[in-house]
C-alpha positions in Angstrom: 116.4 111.4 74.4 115.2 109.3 77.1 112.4 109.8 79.1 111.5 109.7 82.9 109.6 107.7 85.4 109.0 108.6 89.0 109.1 105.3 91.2 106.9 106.3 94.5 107.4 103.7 97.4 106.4 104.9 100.0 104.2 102.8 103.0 102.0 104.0 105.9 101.0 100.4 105.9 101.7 96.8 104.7 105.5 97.2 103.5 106.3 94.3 101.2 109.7 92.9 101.4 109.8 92.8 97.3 109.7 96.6 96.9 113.7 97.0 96.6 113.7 94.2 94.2 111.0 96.0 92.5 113.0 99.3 92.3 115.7 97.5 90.9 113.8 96.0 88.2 112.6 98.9 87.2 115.5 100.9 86.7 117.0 97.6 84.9 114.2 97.8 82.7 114.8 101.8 81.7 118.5 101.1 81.1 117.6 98.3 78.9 114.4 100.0 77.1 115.2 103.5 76.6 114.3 105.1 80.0 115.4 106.3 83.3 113.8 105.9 87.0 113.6 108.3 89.9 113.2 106.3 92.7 111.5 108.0 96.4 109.9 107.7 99.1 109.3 111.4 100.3 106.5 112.7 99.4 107.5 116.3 99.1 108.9 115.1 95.8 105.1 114.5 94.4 104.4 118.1 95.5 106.7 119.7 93.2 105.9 119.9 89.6 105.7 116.5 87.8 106.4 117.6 83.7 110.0 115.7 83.9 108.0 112.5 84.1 106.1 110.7 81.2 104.6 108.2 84.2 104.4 108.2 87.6 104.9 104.4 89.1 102.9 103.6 92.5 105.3 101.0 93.3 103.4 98.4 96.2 102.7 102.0 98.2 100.1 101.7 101.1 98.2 103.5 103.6 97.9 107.6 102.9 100.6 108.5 101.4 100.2 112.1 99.9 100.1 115.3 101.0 97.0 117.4 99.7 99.6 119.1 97.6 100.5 115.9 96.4 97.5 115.0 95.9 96.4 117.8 93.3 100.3 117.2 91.4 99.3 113.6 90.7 95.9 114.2 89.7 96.9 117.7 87.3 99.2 115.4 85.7 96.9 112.7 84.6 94.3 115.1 83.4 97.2 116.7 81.6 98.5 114.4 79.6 101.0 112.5 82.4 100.8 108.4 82.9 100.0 106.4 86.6 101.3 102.8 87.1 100.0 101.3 90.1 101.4 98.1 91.0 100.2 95.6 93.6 99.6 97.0 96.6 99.3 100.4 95.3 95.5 99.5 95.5 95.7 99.6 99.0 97.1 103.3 99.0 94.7 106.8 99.5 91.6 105.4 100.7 90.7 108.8 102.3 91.2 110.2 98.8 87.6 109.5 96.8 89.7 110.6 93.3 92.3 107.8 93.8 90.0 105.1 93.9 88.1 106.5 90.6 91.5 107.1 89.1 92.9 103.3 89.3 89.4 101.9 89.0 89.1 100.1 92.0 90.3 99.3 95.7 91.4 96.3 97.1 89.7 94.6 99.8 91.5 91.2 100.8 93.7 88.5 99.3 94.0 84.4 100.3 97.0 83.4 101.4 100.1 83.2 98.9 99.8 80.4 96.7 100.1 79.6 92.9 97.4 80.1 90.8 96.5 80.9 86.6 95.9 84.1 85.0 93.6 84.1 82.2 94.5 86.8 79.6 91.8 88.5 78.1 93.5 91.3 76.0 96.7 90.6 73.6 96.5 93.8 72.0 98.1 95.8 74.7 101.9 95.8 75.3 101.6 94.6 79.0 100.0 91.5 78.4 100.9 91.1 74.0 103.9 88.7 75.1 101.9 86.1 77.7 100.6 83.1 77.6 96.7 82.9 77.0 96.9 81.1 80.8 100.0 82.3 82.8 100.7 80.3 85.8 102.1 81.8 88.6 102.3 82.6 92.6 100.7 85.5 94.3 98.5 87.0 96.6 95.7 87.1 94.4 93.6 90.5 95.2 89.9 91.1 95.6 88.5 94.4 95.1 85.7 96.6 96.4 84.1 96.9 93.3 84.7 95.1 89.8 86.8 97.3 87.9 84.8 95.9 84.6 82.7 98.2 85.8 84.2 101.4 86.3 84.5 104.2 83.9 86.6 103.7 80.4 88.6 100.6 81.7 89.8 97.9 79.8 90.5 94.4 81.0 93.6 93.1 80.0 93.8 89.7 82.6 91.5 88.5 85.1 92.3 85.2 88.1 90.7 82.1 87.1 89.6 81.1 90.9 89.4 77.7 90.1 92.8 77.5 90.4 93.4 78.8 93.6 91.8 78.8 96.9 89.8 81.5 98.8 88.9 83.7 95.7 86.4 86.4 96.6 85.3 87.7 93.4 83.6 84.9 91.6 84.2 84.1 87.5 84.4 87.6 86.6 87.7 88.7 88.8 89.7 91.1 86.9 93.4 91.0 87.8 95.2 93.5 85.0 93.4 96.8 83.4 94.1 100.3 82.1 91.7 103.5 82.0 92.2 106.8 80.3 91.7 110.0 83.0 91.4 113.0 80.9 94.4 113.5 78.8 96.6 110.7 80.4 96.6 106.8 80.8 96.0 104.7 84.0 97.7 101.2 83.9 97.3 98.7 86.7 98.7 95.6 88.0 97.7 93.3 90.9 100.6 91.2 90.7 103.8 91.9 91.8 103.6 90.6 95.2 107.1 88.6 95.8 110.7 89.8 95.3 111.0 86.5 92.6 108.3 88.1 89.8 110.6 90.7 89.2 113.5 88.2 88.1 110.3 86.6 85.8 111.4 87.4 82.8 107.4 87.3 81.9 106.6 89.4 84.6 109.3 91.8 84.0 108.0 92.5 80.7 104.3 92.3 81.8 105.6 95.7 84.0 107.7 97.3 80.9 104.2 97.2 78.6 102.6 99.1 81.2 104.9 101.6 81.8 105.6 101.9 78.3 102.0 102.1 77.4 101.6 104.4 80.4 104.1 107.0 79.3 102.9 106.8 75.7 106.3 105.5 75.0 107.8 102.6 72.9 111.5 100.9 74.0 114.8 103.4 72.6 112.1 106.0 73.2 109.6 106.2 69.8 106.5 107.5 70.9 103.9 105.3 71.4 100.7 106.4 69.6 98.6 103.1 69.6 96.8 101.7 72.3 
């Protein structure tokens, strides 16, 4: 049987003009690898219980975006057991909310302008990042963050910016791009990239976003449960 993602969209900021392209992928993805995606932008629809879902996708979301009932749905369903995909901007989403920020691992501060740049991949053992390139060249917006996620509690970097290959980096040598976290019983995944409408026709890319979901959901593709890391 195949298993369910909830795609959340929704902006109280920044809207990126990729997000429909985004949606689109995704659900191309789950037809292709064994899954099927609720897209939504109303937020009632995290306020109701989230057991149908084997991941919850923050899909580029910004600005405060739950409701406090919404709020304790998302964060019962991690520490239950439940998956969270935040991609892009989706670190620019909840800052009133301490929990969120502890929950992806960091928050984003500021990006250079669009330009092309290299991702250095740290970690081929995990799904998202198994099928890349040691350096993978591409154009984004290249995020800062807060904090170093390297830092946080139980993450895992999986692909970090190489700033020499870019200009106005923030972060310095050590600027982690890509990681996943366990919160309680669930898995956190994360992605930075994501910021145009053409990634998600990269066939790289697209499968970059499957391994997280996948890994997220503790699912494989055709639905085989995933039970590696």
């Amino acid at each position: 049987m195949a298993f369910r993602v909830l795609v959340y969209t929704r902006t109280t900021g920044y809207r990126h003009d990729s997000i429909p392209a985004a949606v689109e992928a995704v659900r191309a993805l789950g037809r292709d690898h064994g899954f099927e995606a609720d897209a939504t932008e109303d937020p009632a629809v995290l306020e109701a219980p989230l057991d149908r879902y084997a991941a919850v996708v923050f899909l580029s979301t910004s600005g405060e975006v739950l409701t406090p009932p919404g709020r304790d749905r998302l964060a019962a369903h991690v520490e239950d057991g439940g998956g969270f995909v935040g991609v892009h901007a989706a670190a620019c989403t909840e800052y009133d909310w301490p929990h969120y920020g502890e929950l992806l691992g960091a928050r984003f501060a500021r990006h250079p302008d669009l330009q092309p740049g290299r991702v250095l991949v740290e970690d081929h053992g995990h799904p998202a990042t198994r099928h890349l390139p040691p350096v993978w060249e591409l154009t984004d917006e290249w995020y800062d963050f807060r904090s170093n996620p390297r830092e946080a509690d139980h993450v895992r970097v999986l692909a970090s910016a190489d700033e020499t290959s870019y200009e106005g980096g923030g972060m310095g040598a050590d600027h982690p791009l890509v990681w996943c976290r366990e919160q309680g019983a669930g898995r956190v995944f994360y992605t930075a990239l994501g910021h145009t409408a053409q990634a998600y026709e990269d066939p790289d890319f697209r499968g970059h976003l499957l391994g997280g979901i996948l890994w997220a959901a503790r699912e494989s593709p055709a639905g085989a449960p995933d039970r590696g890391h």
